[in-house]
Structures are given as C-alpha cells and as structure tokens.
N, C-alpha and C positions, 0 to 999 in steps of 0.2 A: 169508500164504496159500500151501500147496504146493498144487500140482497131483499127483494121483493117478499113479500108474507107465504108467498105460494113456494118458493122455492124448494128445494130440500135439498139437503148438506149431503153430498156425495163420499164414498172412502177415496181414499189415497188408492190408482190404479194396482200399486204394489204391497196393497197389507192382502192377508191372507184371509181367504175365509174360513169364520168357524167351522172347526171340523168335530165328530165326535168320537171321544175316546173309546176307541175296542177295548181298551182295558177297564173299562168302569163298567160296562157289563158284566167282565169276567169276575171281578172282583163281588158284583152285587150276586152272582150266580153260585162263585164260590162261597158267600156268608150265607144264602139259602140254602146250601147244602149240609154248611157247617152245624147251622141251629135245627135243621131236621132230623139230623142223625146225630145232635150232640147228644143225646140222653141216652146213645149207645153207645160214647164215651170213643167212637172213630169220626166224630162231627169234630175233633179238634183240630187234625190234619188241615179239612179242607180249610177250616177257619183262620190258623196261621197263615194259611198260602194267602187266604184273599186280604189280612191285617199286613203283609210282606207287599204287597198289589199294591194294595191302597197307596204305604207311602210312596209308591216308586209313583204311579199317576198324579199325589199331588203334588212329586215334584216338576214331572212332566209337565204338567199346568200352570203349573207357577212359570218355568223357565219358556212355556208358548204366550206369558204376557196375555192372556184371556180369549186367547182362538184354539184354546182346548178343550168342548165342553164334555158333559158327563159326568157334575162332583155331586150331582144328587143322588149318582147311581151308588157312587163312593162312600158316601154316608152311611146310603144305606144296609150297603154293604158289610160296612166295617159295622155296624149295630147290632144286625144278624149276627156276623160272626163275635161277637164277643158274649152276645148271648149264648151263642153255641158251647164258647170256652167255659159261660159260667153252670150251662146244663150239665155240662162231661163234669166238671168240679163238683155238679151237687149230688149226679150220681155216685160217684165212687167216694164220697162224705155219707153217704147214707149206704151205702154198700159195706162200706169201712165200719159203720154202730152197728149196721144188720150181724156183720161177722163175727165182731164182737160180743153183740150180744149171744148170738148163738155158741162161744165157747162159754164164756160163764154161766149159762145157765145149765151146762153138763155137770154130771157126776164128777167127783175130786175125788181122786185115785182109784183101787180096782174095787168095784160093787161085786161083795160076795154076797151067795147065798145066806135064805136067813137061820138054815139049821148047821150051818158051816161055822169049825169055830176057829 
C-alpha cells in the first residue's frame, strides 16, 4: 500500500509532544548572571549552579528520547558560565601580581631618618 503524494505521515496517537525545558532557561539565566558578575569574582557561584543544571537537563533530554527541547538554551548557558569562571580566574590573577607587586616595591626593613645614626 503507497500513500498518495499529498498525504502527510501522522505521530503515533501515544508519543508525546515536544515539551520545553524550564530548566534550560534557568540554566541560560544562571551563566548570564555568572559572566556579568564574574569580574567581581561572585559570578562564580551562579555559574557552577548553571554548569550543575546543565548536566542534569542533558541527561533529562537524552532519557525524553528528543520531546525535550531547550539544548540551545543549554549551551548557551553553559558558555556564559564558563566565561564567567574564567573572568573571576583572571580577576584574582591580576589581583594576585597587583599585590604583589605593591609589596615589593616597599621599603626593606625600618627607613630611618637621614641625620639618624
């Protein structure tokens, strides 16, 4: 038996429709929080939470067999937040030489007077 050209292939009355994941927004929300406020070195918080998100949604999506959607959200997400991770890493790298440099370039032991003997 063919089917006619006009036809169109119908779903199985009992598969699911795609549904979209609340969690891939939270996830994209948390790594735009992460990379906004990573260069103030508390963007790292949110950014693990949404990198913890992430894998839990792409396991969710894997075991819905593809009537889970929302993995662009996930991506994105998780790209923000690692950028977030790696702003908080380059602030307190540059914080870290700033400090440093600011002790070395002090006096070495006690600066006396110059009529002092």
């Amino acid at each position: 038996m063919t089917l006619p050209a006009t036809a169109v292939p119908t779903r199985h009355p009992m598969d699911p429709d795609p549904a979209p994941s609340t969690k891939a927004r939270a996830v994209f929300a948390l790594g735009l929080v992460g990379f906004l406020t990573g260069a103030f070195v508390g963007g790292v918080i949110p950014a693990t939470i949404a990198l913890l998100l992430a894998r839990q949604v792409e396991h969710q999506a894997y075991s819905a067999g593809g009537y889970l959607t929302g993995m662009v959200w996930v991506r994105r997400g998780r790209r923000l937040a690692w950028a977030g991770i790696v702003l908080a890493l380059t602030t307190l790298v540059v914080a870290t030489i700033a400090g440093l440099l600011h002790l070395a370039g002090g006096p070495v032991g006690q600066d006396f007077g110059a009529n002092t003997d």
